[in-house]
C-alpha positions as CSV (number, residue, x, y, z in Angstrom):
1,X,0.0,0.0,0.0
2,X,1.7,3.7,-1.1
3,X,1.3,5.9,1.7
4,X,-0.9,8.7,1.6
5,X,0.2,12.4,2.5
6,X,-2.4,14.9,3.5
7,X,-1.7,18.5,3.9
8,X,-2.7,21.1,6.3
9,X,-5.2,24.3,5.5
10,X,-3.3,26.5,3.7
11,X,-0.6,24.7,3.0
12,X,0.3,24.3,-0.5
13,X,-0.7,25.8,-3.8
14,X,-2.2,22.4,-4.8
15,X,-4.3,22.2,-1.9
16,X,-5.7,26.3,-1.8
17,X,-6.4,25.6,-5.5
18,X,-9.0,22.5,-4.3
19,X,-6.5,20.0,-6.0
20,X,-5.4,16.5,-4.2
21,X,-2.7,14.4,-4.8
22,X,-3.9,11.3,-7.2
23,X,-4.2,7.8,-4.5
24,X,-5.3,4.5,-5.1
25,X,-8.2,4.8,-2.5
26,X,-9.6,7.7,-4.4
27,X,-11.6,6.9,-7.6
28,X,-10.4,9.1,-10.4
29,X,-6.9,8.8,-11.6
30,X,-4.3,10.7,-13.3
31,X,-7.2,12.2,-16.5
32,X,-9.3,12.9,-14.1
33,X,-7.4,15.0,-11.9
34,X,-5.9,16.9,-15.0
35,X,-9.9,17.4,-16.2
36,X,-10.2,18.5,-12.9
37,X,-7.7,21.1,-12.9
38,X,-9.2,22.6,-16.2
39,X,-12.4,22.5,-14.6
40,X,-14.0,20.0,-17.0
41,X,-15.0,17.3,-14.1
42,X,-18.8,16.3,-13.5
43,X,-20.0,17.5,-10.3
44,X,-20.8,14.3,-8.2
45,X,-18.1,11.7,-10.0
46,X,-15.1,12.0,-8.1
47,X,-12.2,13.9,-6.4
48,X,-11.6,15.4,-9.7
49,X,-14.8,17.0,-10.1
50,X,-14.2,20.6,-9.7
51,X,-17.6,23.0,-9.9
52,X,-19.9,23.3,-7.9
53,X,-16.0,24.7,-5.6
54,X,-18.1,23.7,-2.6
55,X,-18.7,20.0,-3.5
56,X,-15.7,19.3,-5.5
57,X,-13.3,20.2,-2.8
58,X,-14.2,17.9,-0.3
59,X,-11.2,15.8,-0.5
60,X,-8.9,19.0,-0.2
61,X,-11.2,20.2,2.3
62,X,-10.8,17.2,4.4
63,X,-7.0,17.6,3.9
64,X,-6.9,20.9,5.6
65,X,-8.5,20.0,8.6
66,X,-6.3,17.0,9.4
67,X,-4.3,17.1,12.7
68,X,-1.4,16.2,11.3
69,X,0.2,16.6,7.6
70,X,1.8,14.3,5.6
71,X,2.4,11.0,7.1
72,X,1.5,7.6,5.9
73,X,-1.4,6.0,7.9
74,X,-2.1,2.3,8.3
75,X,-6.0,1.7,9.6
76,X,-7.2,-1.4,11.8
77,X,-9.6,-1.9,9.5
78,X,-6.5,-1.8,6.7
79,X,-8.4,0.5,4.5
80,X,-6.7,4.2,3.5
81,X,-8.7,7.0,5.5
82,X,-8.7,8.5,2.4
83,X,-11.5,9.5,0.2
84,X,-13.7,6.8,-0.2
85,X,-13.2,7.1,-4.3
86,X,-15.0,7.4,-7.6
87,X,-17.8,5.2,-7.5
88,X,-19.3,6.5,-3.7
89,X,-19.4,9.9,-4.8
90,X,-19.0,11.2,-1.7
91,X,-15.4,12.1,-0.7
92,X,-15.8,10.8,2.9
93,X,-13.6,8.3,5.0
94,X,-14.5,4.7,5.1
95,X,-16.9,4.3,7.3
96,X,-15.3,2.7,10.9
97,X,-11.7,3.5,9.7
98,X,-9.5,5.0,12.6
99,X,-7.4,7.1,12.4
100,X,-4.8,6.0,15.3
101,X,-1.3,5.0,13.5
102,X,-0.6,1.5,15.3
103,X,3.4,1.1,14.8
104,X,5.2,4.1,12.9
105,X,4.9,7.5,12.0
106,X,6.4,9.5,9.0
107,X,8.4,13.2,10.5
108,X,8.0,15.5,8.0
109,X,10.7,17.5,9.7
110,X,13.7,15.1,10.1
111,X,12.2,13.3,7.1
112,X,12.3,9.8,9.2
113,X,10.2,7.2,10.5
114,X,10.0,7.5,14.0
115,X,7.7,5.1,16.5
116,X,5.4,7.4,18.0
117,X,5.6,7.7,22.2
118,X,2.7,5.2,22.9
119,X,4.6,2.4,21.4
120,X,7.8,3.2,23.0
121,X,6.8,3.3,26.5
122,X,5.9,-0.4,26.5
123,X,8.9,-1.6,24.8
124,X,10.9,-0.1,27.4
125,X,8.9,-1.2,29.9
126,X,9.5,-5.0,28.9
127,X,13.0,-4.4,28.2
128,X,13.4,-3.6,32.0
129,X,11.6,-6.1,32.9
130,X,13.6,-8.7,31.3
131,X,16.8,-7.0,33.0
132,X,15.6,-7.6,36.4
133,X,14.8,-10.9,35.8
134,X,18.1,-11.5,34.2
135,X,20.0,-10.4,37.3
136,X,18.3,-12.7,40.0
137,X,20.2,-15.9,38.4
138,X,23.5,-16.2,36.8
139,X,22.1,-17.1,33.1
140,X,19.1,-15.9,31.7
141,X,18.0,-19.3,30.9
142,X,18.5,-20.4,34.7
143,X,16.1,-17.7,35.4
144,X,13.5,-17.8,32.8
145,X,13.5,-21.7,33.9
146,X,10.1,-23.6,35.7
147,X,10.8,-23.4,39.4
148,X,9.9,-26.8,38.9
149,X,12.6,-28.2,37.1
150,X,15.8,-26.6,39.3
151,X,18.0,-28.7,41.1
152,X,20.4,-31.4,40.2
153,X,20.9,-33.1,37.0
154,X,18.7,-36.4,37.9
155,X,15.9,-34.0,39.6
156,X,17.0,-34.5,43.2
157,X,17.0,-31.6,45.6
158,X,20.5,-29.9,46.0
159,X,22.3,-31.3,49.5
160,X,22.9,-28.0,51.4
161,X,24.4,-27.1,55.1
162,X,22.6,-24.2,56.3
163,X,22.2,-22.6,59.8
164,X,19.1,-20.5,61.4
165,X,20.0,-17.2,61.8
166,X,20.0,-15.7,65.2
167,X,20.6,-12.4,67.1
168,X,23.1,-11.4,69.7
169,X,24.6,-9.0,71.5
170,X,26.1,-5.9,70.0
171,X,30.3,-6.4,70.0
172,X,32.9,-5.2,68.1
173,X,36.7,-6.7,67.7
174,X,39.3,-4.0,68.5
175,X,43.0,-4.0,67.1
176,X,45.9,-3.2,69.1
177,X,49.4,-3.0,68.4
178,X,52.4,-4.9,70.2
179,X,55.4,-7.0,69.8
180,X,56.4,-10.6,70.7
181,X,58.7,-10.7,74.0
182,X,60.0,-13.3,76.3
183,X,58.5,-14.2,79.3
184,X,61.6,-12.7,81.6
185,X,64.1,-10.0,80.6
186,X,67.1,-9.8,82.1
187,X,69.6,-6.6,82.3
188,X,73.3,-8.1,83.5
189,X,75.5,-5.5,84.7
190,X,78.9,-5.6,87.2
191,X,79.1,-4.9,90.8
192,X,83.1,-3.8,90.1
193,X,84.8,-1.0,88.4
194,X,86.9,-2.8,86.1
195,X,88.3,-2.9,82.5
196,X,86.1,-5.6,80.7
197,X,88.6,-8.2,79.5
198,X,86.6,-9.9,76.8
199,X,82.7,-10.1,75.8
200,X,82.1,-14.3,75.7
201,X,78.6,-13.8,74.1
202,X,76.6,-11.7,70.8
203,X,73.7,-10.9,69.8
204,X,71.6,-13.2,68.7
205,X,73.4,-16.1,71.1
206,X,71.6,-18.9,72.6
207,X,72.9,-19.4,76.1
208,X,72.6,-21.4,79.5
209,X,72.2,-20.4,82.9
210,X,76.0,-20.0,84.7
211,X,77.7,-19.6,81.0
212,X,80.6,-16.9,80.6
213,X,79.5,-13.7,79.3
214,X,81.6,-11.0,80.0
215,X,85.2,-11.5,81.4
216,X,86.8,-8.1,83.6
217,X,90.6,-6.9,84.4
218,X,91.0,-8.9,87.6
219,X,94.9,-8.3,87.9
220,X,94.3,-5.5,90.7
221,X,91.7,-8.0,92.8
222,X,94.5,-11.1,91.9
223,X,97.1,-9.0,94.2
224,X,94.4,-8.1,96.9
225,X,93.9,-11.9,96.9
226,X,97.8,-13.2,97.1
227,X,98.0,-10.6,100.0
228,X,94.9,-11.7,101.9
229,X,96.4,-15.2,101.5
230,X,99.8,-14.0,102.6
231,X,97.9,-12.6,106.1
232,X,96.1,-15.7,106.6
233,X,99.1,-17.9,107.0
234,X,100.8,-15.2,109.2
235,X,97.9,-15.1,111.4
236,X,97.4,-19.5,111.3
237,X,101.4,-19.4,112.4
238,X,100.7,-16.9,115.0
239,X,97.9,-19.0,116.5
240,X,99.8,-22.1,116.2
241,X,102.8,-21.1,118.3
242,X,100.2,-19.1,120.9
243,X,98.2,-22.7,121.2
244,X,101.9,-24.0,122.1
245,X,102.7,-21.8,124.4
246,X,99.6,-22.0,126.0
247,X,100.0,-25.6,126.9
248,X,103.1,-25.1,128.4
249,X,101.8,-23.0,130.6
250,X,99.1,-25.1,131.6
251,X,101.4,-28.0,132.3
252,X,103.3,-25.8,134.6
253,X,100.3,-24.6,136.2
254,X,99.4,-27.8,137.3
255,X,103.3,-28.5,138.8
256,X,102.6,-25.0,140.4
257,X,106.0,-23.6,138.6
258,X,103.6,-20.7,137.2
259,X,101.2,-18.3,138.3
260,X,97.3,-17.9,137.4
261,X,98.2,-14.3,136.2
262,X,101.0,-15.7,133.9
263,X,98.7,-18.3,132.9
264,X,95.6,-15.8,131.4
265,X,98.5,-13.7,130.0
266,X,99.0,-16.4,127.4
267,X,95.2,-17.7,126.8
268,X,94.7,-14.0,126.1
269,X,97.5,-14.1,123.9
270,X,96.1,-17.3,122.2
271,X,92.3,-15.8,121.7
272,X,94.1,-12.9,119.9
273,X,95.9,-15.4,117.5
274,X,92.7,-17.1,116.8
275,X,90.6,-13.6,115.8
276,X,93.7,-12.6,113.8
277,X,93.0,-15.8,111.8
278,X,89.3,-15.2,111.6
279,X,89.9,-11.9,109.9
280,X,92.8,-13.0,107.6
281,X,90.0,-15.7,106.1
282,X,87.3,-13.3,106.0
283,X,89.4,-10.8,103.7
284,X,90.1,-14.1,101.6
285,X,86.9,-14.6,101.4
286,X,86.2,-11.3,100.5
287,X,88.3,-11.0,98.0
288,X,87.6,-14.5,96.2
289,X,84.2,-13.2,96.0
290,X,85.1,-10.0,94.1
291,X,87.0,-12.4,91.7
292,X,84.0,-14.0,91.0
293,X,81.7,-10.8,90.4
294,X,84.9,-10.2,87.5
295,X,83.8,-13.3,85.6
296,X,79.9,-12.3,84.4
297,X,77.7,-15.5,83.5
298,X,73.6,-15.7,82.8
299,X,71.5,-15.3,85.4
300,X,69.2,-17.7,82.8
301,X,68.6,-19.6,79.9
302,X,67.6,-17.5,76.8
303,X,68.7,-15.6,74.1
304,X,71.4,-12.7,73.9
305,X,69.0,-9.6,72.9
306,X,71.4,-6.8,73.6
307,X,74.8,-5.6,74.2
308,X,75.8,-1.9,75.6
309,X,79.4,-2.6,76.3
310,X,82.6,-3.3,73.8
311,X,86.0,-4.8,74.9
312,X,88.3,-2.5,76.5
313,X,85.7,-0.3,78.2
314,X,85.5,0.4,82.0
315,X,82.6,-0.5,83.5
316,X,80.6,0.8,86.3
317,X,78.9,-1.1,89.3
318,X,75.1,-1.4,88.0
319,X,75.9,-0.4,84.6
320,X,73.9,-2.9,82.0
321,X,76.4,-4.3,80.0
322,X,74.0,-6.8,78.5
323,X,70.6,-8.1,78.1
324,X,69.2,-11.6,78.1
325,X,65.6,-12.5,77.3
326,X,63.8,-16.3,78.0
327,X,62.4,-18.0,74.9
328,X,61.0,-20.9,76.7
329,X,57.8,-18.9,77.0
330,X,56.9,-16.0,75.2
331,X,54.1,-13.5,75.3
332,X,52.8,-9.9,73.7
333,X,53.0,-7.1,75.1
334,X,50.5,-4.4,73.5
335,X,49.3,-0.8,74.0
336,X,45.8,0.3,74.7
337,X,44.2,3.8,74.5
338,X,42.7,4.7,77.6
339,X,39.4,5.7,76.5
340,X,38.9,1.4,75.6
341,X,40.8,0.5,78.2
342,X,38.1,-0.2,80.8
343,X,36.3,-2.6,77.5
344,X,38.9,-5.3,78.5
345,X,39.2,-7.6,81.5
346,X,42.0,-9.5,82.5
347,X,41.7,-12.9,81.1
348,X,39.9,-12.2,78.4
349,X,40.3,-14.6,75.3
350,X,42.0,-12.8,72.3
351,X,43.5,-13.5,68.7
352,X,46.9,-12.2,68.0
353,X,48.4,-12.4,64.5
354,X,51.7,-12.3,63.7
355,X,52.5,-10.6,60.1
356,X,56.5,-12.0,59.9
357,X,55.6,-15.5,60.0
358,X,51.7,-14.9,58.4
359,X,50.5,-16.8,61.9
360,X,47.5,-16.5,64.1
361,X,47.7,-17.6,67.8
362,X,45.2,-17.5,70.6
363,X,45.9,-16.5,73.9
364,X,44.2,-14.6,77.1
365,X,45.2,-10.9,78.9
366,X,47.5,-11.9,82.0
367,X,48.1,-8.3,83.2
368,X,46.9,-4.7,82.5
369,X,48.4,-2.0,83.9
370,X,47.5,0.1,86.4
371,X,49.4,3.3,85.3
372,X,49.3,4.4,82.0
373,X,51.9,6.0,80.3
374,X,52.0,9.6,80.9
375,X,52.8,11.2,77.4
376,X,50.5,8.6,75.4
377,X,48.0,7.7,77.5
378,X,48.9,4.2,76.5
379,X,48.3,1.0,78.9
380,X,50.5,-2.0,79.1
381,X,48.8,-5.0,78.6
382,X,50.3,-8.4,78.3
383,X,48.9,-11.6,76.5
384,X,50.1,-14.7,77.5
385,X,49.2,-18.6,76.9
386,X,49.8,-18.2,73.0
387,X,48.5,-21.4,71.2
388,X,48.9,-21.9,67.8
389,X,45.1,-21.8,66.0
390,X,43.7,-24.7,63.8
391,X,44.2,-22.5,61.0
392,X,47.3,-21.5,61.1
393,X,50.2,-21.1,58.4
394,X,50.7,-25.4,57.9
395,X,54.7,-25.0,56.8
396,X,55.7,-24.2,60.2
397,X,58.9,-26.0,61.8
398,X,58.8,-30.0,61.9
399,X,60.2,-29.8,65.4
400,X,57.0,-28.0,66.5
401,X,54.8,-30.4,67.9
402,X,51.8,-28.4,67.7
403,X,52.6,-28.0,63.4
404,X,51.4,-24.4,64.3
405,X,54.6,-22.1,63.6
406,X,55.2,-21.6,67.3
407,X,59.1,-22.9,67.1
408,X,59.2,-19.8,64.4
409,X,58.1,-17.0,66.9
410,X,60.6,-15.4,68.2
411,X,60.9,-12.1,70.2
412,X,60.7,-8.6,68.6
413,X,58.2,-9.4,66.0
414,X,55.7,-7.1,65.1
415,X,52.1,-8.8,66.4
416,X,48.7,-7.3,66.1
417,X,46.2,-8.2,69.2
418,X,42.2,-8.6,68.7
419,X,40.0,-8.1,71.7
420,X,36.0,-8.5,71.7
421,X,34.5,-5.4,73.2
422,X,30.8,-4.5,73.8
423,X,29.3,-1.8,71.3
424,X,28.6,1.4,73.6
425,X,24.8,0.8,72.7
426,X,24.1,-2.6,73.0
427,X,21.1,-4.2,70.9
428,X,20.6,-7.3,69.2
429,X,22.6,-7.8,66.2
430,X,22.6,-10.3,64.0
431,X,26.1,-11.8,62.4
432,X,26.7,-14.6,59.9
433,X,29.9,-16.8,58.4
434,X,31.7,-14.8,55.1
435,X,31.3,-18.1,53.8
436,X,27.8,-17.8,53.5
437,X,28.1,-14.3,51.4
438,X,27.5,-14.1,47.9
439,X,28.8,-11.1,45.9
440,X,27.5,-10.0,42.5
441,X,29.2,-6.7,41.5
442,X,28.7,-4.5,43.9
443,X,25.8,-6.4,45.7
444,X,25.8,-8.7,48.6
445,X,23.5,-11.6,49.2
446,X,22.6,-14.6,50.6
447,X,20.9,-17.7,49.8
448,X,18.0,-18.0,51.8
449,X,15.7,-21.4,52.3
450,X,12.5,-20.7,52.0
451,X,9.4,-22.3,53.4
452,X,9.0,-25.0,50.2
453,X,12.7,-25.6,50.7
454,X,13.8,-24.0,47.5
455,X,17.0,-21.4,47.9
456,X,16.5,-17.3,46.6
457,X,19.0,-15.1,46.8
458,X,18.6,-12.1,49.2
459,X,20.2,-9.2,48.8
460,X,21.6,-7.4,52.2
461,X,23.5,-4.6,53.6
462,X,26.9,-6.3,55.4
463,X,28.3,-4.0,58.6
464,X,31.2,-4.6,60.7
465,X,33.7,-7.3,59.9
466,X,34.9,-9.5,63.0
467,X,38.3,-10.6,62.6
468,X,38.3,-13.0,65.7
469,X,35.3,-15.1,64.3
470,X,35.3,-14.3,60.8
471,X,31.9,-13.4,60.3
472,X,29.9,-9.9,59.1
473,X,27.0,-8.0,61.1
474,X,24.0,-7.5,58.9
475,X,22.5,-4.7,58.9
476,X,19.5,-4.9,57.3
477,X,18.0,-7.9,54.9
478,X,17.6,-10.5,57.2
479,X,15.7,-11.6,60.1
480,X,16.0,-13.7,63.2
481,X,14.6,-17.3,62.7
482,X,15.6,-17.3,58.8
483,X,17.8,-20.4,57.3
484,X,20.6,-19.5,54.8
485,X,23.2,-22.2,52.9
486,X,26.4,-22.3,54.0
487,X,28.0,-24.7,51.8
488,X,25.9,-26.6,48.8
489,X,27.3,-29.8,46.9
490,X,26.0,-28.4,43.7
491,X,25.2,-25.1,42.0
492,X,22.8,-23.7,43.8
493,X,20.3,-20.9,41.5
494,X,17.8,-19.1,42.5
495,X,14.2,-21.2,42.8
496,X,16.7,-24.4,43.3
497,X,14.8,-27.3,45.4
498,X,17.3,-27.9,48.1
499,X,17.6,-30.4,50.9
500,X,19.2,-29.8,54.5
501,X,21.7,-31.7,56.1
């Protein structure tokens, strides 16, 4: 069918002059419209007819008062709303022929054919539509699928493990930073003022309780010694000839060839022998003991962690010299701020992970602090126990009986301690496994279970992350009593029948 193009009162010179464009629908053809532009048409026989001006212009007429010019129309009825042509007579539209274009229009301005807005509404409106059905599976044809007809390959439901979802207590895991120490530090320092001789032990040394570690000038205490030794045996020789001489006299007391007098004379004599000998042995003694203060040995069994002292230096009584630190247990000291510092309680479980040696330990607060430190208003805390967790880093040492990297701790590694604390406003919270999360884009979901056991994804809002437990607050998208998969053996999509284990 040829489009037909009507135009608008006075538009052109065609029109004003009561002429129409020759159309299939309209009964006289190409002679008749030229007799009708001469004026030699028959009033009453067509479009062409051109006196009486009043009946043979219905056609143009009708063209003037369209709505719209120029466009081709396609009826319901398929009939041109044209004029009705030669043989009616009449120059009127088919009767019951709308006028309503159903698909396209012609724009006689961008010469185009544009679909009008009626007809563009719905098609976007289904277009949407089959978006958002699209993003609720992972294929289109997974969810344009019968509900009916989801689940395994042989029709079974899909095993799942789920768990009930249930509220608790608001808490939040806090992080604080520390380091890895021994159990005992020990500073070892001299009670002399000597030259130190020679350092037995580095940095970095493993060493026992009584060994060698720092060897003083002992030539001056040496001397002090030979002479204290040199004064004892004077004084035992003295004693020994006064013990002589008193049994002489006591013999010759009893004959009666001496005196009483003369007789305490020389036990007097004796006693002072005997003190001189008493204090001749304590100076020995005195100075042995010195000698040993000049030979410096570990107070215990650990691990050389520092030296402040070279070969050839004097040191000073209570100067360190040395530090040595026990490995045989070893805790973490960290620092809390005091405005969370009343949030913990001594002992408290806790996670502490160590970056150097990509472990996690668990462990419990032995001590907090009293004081806090002035300048920072940090507090000591100190976490002992340290176990390695299930999950820890599974290359750690083969001499390690617990296989959980505790044999590679050592002190002075950097350690990161996390405490469970109560929210300031407590409330019922509810928090579920990461392994339960499902992540499309920028969206989070779960797989919930719903009443007819099949599984649809639910979209929520996650919160807080807690590092001790590994799981995630929700915040909004889920309620108390729901079931949501944990684990499936089987691709789970959405409308899949599934079946609890």
């Amino acid at each position: 069918m040829e489009p037909v193009f009507r135009h608008a009162a006075g538009g052109s010179r065609s029109a004003r002059a009561g002429r129409v464009q020759p159309s299939r629908n309209c009964g006289a053809g190409t002679h008749a419209a030229e007799r009708s532009r001469r004026g030699e048409g028959t009033p009453g026989t067509g479009c062409g007819a051109r006196a009486p001006r009043a009946r043979g212009a219905r056609c143009g007429a009708r063209a003037r008062n369209a709505a719209h010019a120029a466009r081709p129309l396609r009826t319901e009825s398929g009939k041109s709303p044209g004029c009705t042509g030669r043989r009616s007579g009449t120059g009127h539209a088919a009767p019951g022929a709308s006028q309503r274009p159903l698909f396209m229009e012609y724009n006689r301005t961008e010469h185009r054919m544009a679909y009008p807005m009626k007809t563009r509404l719905p098609l976007l409106l289904f277009t949407a539509v089959l978006l958002l059905a699209s993003c609720g599976s992972d294929s289109p044809s997974e969810a344009l699928a019968p509900s009916g007809s989801r689940g395994t390959s042989d029709g079974q439901p899909i095993p799942v493990t789920s768990m009930t979802v249930e509220t608790s207590m608001g808490t939040e895991t806090r992080t604080f930073p520390g380091q890895v120490e021994g159990d005992r530090r020990v500073v070892v320092s001299t009670m002399l003022m000597a030259r130190i001789d020679k350092i037995a032990a580095q940095e970095g040394d493993r060493v026992t309780k009584g060994d060698v570690l720092i060897e003083l000038d002992a030539s001056a205490l040496n001397a002090e010694k030979a002479r204290a030794d040199a004064m004892r045996s004077q004084a035992q020789t003295a004693l020994t000839g006064a013990s002589n001489q008193l049994s002489r006299f006591r013999a010759l007391r009893e004959r009666g060839s001496a005196t009483d007098r003369e007789l305490e004379e020389v036990e007097t004599m004796h006693e002072q022998a005997e003190a001189a000998l008493a204090a001749a042995e304590s100076a020995v003694a005195a100075v042995s003991q010195q000698l040993t203060h000049a030979m410096i040995t570990s107070p215990v069994t650990g691990h050389v962690v520092a030296r402040f002292a070279d070969p050839g230096a004097m040191a000073q009584p209570g100067q360190p010299i040395m530090e040595v630190e026990t490995t045989s247990e070893l805790r973490v000291v960290a620092s809390v701020p005091e405005h969370q510092i009343n949030a913990l309680a001594e002992g408290q479980a806790v996670f502490v992970d160590v970056d150097a040696i990509q472990g996690r330990f668990q462990g419990r607060l032995r001590a907090i602090n009293a004081s806090s430190d002035a300048p920072a208003r940090q507090y000591r805390v100190e976490v002992d126990r340290l176990e390695a967790t299930s999950g820890d880093d599974p290359s750690a040492a083969p001499h390690d009986p617990s296989g959980g990297g505790m044999a590679r701790l050592r002190p002075g590694m950097y350690a990161r301690v996390h405490a469970e604390t109560a929210l300031a406003t407590r409330g019922a919270r509810i928090h579920i496994p990461e392994d339960a999360l499902v992540t499309r884009g920028q969206l989070t979901g779960v797989w919930v279970i719903t009443e007819n056991n099949r599984a649809l994804l639910r979209w929520i809002r996650p919160g807080a992350h807690q590092a001790s437990t590994s799981t995630v607050e929700v915040l909004s998208g889920l309620s108390a009593g729901e079931k949501i998969i944990l684990s499936a053996r089987g691709r789970v999509t959405g409308g899949s029948r599934v079946d609890e284990q």
